[in-house]
C-alpha positions as CSV (number, residue, x, y, z in Angstrom):
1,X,111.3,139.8,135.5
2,X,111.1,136.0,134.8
3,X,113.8,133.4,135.9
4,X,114.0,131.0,132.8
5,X,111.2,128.2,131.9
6,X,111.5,125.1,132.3
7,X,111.7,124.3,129.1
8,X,114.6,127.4,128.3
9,X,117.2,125.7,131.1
10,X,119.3,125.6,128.9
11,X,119.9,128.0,125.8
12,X,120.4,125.8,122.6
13,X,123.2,127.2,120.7
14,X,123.9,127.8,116.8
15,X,125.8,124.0,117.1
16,X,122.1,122.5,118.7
17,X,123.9,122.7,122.3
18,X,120.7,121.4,123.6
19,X,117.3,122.3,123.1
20,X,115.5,121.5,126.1
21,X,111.5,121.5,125.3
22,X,109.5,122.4,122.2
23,X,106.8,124.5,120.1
24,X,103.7,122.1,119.9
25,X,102.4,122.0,116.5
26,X,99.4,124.1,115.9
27,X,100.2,126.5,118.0
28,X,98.0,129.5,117.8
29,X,99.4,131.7,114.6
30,X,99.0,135.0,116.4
31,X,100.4,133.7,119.8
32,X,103.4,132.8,117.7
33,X,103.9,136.7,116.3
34,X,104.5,137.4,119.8
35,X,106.8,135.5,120.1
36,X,111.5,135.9,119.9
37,X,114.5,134.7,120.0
38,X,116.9,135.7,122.7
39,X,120.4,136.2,121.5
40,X,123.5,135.7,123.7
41,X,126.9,135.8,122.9
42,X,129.6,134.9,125.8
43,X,132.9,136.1,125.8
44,X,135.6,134.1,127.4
45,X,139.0,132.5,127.1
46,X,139.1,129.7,124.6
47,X,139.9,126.5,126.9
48,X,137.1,127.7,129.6
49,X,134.3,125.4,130.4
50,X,130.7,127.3,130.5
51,X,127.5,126.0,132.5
52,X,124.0,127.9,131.4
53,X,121.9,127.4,133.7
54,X,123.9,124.7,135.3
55,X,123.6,122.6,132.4
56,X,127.3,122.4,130.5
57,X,127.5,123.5,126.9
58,X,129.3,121.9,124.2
59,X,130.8,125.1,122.2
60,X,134.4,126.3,122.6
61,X,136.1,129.0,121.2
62,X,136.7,132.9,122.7
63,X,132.9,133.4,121.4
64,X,130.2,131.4,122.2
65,X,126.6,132.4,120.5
66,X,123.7,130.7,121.8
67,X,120.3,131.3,120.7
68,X,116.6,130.4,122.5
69,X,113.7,128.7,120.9
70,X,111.3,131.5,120.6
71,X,109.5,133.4,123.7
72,X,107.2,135.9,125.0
73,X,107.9,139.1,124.4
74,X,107.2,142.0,126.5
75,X,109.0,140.5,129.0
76,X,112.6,140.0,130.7
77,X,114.1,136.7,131.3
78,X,117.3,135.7,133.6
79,X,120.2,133.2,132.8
80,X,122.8,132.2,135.1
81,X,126.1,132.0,133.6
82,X,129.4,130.3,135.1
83,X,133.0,129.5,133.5
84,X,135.6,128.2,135.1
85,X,139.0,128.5,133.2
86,X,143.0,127.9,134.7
87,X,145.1,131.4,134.3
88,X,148.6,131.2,135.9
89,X,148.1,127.8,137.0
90,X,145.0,128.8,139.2
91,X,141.7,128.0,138.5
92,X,139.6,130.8,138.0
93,X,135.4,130.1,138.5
94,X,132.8,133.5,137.5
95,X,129.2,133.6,137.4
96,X,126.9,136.1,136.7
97,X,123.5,136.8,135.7
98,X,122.3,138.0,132.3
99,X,119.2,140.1,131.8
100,X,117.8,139.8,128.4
101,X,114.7,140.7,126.7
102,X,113.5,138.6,123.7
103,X,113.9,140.7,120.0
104,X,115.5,143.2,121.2
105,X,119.4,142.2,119.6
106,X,122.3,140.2,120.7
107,X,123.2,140.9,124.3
108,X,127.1,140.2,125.4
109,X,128.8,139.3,128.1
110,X,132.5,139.6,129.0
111,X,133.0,136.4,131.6
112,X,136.8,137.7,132.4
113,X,134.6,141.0,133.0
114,X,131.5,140.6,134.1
115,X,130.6,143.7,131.4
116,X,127.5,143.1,129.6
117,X,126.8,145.1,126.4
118,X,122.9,145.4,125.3
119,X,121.7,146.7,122.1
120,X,121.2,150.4,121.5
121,X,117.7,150.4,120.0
122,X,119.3,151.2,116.8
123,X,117.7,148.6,114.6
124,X,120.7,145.9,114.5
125,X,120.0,143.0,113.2
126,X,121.2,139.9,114.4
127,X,124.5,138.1,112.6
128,X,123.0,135.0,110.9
129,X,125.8,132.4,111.8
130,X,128.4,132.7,114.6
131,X,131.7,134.5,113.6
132,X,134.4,132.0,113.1
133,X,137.8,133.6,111.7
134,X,139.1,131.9,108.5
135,X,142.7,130.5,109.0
136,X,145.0,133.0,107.2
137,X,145.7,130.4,104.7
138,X,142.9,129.4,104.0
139,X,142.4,133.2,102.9
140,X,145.4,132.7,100.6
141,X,143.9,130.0,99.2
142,X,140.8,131.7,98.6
143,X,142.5,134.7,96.7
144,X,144.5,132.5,94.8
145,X,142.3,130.7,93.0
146,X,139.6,133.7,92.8
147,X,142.5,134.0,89.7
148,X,142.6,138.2,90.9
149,X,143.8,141.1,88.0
150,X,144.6,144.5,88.0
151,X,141.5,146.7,88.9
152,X,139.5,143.6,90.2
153,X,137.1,144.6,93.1
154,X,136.7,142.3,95.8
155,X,133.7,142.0,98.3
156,X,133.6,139.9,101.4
157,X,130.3,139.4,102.4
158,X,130.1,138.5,106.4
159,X,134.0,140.3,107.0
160,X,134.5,139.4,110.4
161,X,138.0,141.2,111.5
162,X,138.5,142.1,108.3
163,X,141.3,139.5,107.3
164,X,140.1,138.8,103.6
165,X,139.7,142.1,102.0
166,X,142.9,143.4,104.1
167,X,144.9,140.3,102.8
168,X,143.6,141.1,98.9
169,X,144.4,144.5,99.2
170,X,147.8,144.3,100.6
171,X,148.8,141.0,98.4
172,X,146.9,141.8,94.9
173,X,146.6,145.9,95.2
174,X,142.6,145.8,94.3
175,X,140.4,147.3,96.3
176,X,138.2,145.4,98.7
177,X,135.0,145.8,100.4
178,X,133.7,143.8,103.5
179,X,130.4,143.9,105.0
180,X,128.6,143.1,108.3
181,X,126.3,143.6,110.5
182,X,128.0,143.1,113.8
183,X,129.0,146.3,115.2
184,X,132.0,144.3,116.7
185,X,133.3,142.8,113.9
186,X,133.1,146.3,112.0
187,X,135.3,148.1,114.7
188,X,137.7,145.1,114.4
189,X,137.9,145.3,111.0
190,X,138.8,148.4,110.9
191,X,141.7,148.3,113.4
192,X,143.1,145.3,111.1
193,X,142.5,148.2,107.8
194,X,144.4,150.4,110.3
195,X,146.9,148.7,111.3
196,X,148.1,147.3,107.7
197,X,148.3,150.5,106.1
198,X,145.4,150.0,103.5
199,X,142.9,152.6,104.0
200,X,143.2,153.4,100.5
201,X,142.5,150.7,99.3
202,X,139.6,148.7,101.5
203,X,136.2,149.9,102.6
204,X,134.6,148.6,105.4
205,X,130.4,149.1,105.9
206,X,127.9,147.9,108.4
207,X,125.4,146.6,105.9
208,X,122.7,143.5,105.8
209,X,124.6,141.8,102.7
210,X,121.4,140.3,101.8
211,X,120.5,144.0,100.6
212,X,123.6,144.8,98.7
213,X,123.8,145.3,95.0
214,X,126.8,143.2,94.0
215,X,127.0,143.7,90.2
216,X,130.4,145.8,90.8
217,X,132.0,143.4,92.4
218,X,134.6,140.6,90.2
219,X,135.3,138.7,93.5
220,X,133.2,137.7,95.8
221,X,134.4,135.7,99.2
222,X,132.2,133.8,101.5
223,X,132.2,131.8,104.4
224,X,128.5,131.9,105.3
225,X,126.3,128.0,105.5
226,X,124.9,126.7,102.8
227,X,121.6,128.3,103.1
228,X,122.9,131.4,103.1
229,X,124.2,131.2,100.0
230,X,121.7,130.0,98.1
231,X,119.7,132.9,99.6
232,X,122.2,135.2,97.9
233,X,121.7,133.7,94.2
234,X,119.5,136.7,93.0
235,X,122.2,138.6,93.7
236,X,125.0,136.7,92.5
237,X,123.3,136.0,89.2
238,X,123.7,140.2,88.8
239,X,127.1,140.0,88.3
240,X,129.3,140.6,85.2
241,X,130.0,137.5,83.0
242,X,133.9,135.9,84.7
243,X,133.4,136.9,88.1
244,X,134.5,134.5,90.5
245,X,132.8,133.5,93.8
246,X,135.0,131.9,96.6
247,X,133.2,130.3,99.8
248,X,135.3,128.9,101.9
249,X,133.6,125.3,103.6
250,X,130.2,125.7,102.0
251,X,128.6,124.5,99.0
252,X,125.9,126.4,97.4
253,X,123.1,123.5,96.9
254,X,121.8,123.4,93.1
255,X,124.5,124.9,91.0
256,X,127.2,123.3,90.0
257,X,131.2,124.7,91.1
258,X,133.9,125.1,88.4
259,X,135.5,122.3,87.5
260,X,138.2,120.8,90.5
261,X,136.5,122.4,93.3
262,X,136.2,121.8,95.8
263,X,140.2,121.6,96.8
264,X,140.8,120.1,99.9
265,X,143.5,121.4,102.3
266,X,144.6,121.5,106.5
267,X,145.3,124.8,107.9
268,X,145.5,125.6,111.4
269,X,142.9,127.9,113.3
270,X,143.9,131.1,115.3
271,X,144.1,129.0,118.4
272,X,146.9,126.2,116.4
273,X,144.3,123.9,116.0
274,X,144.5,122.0,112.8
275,X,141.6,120.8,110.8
276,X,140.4,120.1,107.1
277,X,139.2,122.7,105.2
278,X,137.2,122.9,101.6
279,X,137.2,126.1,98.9
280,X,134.7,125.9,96.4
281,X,134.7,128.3,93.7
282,X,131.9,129.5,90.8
283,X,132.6,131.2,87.7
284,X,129.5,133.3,86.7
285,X,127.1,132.5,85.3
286,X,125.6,130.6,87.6
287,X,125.4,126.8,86.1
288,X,122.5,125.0,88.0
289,X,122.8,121.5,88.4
290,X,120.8,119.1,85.8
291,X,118.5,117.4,88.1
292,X,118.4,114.0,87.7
């Protein structure tokens, strides 16, 4: 077992928390296939103040991802882990240490806990960006200008808890997909497809969305990054002619949105934090942008 390098103090997180060291250039190809990330996400309550390593990170939220430049494999590595939080107007300080093992998944850990969950072996793959629940009007705002009809199907690639298909199914009466790869996320989305009733009428799938065939689909609803989505264009140039793609945030660099978009609007985050948020919308086909 291996305390952390030097240069891995401090994990650097999806937000560049810090990145403390770096790959030299022309490093041996074959070194570099042995070679992973190390994938951590922290739970924790949302005001709490976490130190990796001693060093103080910049995320917030009740999920924290952070992700290591790429290491050895073969062989385990230790971070120290403290957050300090106020609960009933005492101030609460835990610390652990986390055990994890490059490409071999996300490991978690519950700070309020100290329960640490490690993958299963069961071939997971790692979530590509940090779940970040869209504000539930936002996800009106989403529907309502994905212009939904009778018998549309909806699919909500990257689902999170569920809140977009739920909201189309229990609003618009379609049926709704959503897809993930986090195990977590699944098992939350299906409580929220529970707990509204709409069993019927949403589906809910542990699947790499990069490997979906989307030409059933009239709706599609996003809230990946940019580069994300244009990695999904093969796919999205499969579907029918009038199907509508909604990402909420993100553009998709080298096509052109329908015309207004993006909208502009505040909404308030699950926390009551209010920021600006941005809708774009595509109507296929596709339209790439002239270059200039």
């Amino acid at each position: 077992m291996t305390r952390t390098h030097k240069w891995l103090r401090c994990l650097f997180a999806v937000s560049l928390v810090c990145a403390v060291g770096t790959i030299t250039l022309g490093q041996d190809k074959k070194r570099e296939k042995n070679k992973a990330k190390v994938y951590l996400r922290v739970l924790l309550p949302a005001d709490a103040k976490l130190l990796i390593e001693g060093q103080e990170t910049k995320q917030t939220g009740k999920e924290r991802l952070f992700v290591s430049p790429p290491i050895e494999v073969g062989r385990s590595y230790v971070y120290t882990l403290k957050a300090t939080w106020r609960e009933n107007d005492k101030e609460v300080v835990k610390q652990y240490d986390v055990t994890v093992k490059p490409g071999e998944g996300e490991v978690r850990i519950d700070m309020r806990t100290g329960e640490v969950t490690k993958p299963k072996g069961d071939g997971d793959k790692v979530p590509d960006v940090i779940f970040v629940p869209t504000p539930q009007a936002v996800v009106e705002k989403m529907l309502e200008v994905a212009n939904i009809k009778k018998g549309d199907v909806l699919y909500d690639l990257g689902c999170g808890d569920g809140r977009i298909p739920v909201t189309a199914a229990k609003k618009y009466g379609i049926k709704a997909w959503g897809f993930d790869v986090d195990p977590q996320r699944i098992k939350e989305s299906l409580e929220n497809v529970k707990k509204n009733n709409v069993e019927k009428l949403v589906t809910i799938e542990k699947k790499d969305i990069f490997t979906l065939d989307l030409s059933k689909a009239d709706v599609i609803t996003l809230y990946l990054l940019p580069n994300l989505n244009v990695k999904l264009v093969p796919q999205l140039k499969k579907l029918k002619p009038g199907s509508r793609i909604v990402s909420h945030d993100f553009d998709m660099k080298g096509y052109k949105p329908d015309e207004g978009f993006p909208l502009t609007m505040k909404a308030k985050d699950d926390e009551g934090r209010e920021d600006t948020h941005y809708i774009y919308r595509w109507t296929t086909p596709l339209k790439p942008l002239k270059k200039e």
